[in-house]
Every structure is written in structure tokens, then in C-alpha cells.
RODO-2510 file (C-alpha; in nm, 4 decimals, decimal comma):
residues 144
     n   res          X          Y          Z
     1     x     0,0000     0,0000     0,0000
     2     x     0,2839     0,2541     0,0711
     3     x     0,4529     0,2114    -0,2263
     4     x     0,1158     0,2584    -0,4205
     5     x     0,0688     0,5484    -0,2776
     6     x     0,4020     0,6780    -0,3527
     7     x     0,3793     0,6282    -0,7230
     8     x     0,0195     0,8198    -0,6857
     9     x     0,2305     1,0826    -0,5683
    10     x     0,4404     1,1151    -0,8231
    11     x     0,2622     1,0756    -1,1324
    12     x    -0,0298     1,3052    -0,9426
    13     x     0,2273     1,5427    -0,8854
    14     x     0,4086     1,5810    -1,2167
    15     x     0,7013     1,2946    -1,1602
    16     x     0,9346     1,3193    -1,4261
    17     x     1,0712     1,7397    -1,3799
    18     x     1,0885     1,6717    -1,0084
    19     x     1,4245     1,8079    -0,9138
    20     x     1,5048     1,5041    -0,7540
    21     x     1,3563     1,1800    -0,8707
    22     x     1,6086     0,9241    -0,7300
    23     x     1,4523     0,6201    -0,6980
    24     x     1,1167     0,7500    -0,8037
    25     x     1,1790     0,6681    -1,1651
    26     x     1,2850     0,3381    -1,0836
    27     x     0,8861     0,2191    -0,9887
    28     x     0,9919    -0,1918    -0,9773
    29     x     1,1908    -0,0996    -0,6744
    30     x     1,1125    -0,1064    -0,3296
    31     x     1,1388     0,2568    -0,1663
    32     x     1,2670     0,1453     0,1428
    33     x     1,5479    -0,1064     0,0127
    34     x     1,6444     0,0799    -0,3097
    35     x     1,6116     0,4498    -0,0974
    36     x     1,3485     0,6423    -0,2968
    37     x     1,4644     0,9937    -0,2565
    38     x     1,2884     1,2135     0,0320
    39     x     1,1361     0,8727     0,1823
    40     x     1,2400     0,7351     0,4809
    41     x     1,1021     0,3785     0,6257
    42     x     1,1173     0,2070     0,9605
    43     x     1,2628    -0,0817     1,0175
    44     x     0,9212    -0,2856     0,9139
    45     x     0,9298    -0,1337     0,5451
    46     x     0,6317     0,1203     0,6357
    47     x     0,7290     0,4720     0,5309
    48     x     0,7499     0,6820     0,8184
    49     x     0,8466     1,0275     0,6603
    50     x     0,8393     1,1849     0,3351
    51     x     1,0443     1,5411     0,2813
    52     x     1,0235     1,7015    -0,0545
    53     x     1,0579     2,0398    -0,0450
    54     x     1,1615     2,2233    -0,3077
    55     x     1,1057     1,9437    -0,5738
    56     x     0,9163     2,1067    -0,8344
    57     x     0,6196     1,8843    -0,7488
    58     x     0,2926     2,0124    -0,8947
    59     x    -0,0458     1,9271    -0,9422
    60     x    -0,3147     1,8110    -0,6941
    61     x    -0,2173     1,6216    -0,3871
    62     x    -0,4103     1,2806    -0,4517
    63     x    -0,5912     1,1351    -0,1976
    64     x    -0,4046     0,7587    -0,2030
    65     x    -0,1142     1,0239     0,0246
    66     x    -0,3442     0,9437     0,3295
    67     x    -0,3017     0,5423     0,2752
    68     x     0,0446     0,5937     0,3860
    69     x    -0,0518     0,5073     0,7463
    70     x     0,2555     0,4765     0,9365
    71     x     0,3549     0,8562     0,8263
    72     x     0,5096     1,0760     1,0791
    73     x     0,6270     1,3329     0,9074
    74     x     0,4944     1,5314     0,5507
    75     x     0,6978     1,7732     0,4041
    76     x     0,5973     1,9318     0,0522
    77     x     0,6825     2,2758     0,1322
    78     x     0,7970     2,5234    -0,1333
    79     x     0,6394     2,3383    -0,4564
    80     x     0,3529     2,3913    -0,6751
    81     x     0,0587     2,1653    -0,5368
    82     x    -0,2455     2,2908    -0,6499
    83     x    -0,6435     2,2144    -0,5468
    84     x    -0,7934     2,0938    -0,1805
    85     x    -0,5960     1,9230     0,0836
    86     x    -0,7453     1,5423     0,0435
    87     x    -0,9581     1,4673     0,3335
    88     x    -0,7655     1,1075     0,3626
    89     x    -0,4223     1,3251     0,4403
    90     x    -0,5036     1,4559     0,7507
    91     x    -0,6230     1,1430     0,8996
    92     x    -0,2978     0,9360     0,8759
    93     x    -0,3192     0,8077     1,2660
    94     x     0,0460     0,8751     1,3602
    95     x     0,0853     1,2157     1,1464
    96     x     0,3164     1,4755     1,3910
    97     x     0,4686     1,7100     1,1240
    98     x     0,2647     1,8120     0,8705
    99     x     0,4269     2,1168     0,6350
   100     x     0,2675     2,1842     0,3192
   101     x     0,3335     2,5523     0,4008
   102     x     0,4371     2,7836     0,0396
   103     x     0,2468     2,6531    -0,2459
   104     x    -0,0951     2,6427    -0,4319
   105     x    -0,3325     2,4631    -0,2457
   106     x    -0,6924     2,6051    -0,1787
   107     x    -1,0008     2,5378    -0,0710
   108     x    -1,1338     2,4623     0,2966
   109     x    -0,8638     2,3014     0,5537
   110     x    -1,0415     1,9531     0,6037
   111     x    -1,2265     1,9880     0,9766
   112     x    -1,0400     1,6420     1,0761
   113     x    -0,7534     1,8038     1,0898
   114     x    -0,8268     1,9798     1,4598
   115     x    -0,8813     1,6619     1,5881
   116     x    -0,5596     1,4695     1,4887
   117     x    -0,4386     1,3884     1,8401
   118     x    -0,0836     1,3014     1,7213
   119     x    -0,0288     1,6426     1,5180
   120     x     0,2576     1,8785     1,6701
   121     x     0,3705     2,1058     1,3817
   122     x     0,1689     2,2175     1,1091
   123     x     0,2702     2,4534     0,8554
   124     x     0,0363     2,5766     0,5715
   125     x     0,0828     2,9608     0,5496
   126     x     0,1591     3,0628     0,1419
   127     x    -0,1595     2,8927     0,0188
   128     x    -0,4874     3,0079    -0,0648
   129     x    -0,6935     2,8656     0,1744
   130     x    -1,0049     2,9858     0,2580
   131     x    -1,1859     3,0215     0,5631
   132     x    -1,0237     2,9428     0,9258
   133     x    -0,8475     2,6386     1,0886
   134     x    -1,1483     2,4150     1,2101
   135     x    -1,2242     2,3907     1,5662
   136     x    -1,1327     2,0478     1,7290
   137     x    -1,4560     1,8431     1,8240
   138     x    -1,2793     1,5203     2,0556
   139     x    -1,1187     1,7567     2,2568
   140     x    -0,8243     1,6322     2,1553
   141     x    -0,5303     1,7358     1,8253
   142     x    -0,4641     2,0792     1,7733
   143     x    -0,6601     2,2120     2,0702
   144     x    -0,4970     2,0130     2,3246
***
């Protein structure tokens, strides 16, 4: 499932110009053995952070990003992402960083993000969202 979602990521997000695509152009390999650039994986082959900022990634972020369910840290600052923030994104269980901060994205911040008990940093200033950050309902996530 993680490396599905990877290669959603990529071709969603414009693959080939990527600054970096080491590994990512190589789809038959495994991203944790072969070292997929900006992915790092636990010891159980689960991807447990993803950092590419500054990678010329554009497009929309697709939804299949929110399968990756042993993510603890999202980086896609400083790109081109365009469109909402998929509602399956913000709620990977063990998300703490979150930084999509300085690109194109839009829309309403999904309300399920208040409420994701594990988040510490978020970063989305330099978009064009609309409206304010939701209001956590569990009592729990970013009102905590």
C-alpha cells in the first residue's frame, strides 16, 4: 500500500521534472530497500516520513497520500501543489509534522484536521486557503 501510494504521488504530482527523482523513476523498486529519494522507512518497510521540499512537485495532492498510514512526518513545502488538501491526508493516525506551508493549495482546511491527536507542527501559510483552521470536536489534536 505505501509504495502505491508513492507512485500516486508522483505521477499526481508531475514525476518526471521533479528536481530530484532518485529512486522514483525506478517504480519496480522497493522505496525502502532501493532508498526512494525524500522517503524514509522504519525498520518494518512502512514509510514513516516523506520530505520534498523544493522538488518542483505540482499538481493536486491525490488522496491515495493518506493510505500511507505509518507517516510521521509530511513535508511538501515550497512546490507547486495545487487544489484541496485530500480529506484522507489529515487522517494518517500517527501524522506529527505536517508542512505543506508555500504553495498552491486552496479550498477549505479539512475539519479532521483539529482533531488529529498526534499532530505537533503544522505549517500551511503561502496557500490560498479559505476560511479558518477548524475547531477540534474530541477535545483532543490541535486544541490540546
Amino acid at each position: 500500500a505505501d509504495k502505491s501510494a508513492l507512485l500516486d504521488l508522483y505521477l499526481a504530482a508531475g514525476g518526471a521534472p521533479w528536481v530530484i527523482t532518485r529512486g522514483w523513476d525506478t517504480p519496480d523498486s522497493d522505496p525502502c530497500l532501493f532508498v526512494w529519494y525524500g522517503v524514509t522507512c522504519d525498520d518494518a518497510g512502512r514509510v514513516v516520513g516523506l520530505a520534498l521540499p523544493r522538488n518542483n512537485l505540482t499538481g493536486p495532492l491525490p488522496p491515495s497520500v493518506g493510505q500511507l498510514a505509518s507517516l510521521r512526518t509530511l513535508d511538501l513545502s515550497e512546490n507547486f501543489l495545487r487544489g484541496a488538501v485530500p480529506p484522507p491526508l489529515v487522517r494518517i493516525p500517527r501524522l506529527r509534522t505536517l508542512d505543506l506551508s508555500r504553495n498552491l493549495l486552496s479550498g477549505h482546511i479539512p475539519p479532521a484536521l483539529a482533531d488529529s491527536r498526534e499532530l505537533e507542527t503544522l505549517r500551511l501559510s503561502g496557500n490560498f486557503f479559505s476560511g479558518s483552521l477548524p475547531a477540534p470536536t474530541t477535545g483532543g489534536g490541535l486544541g490540546r
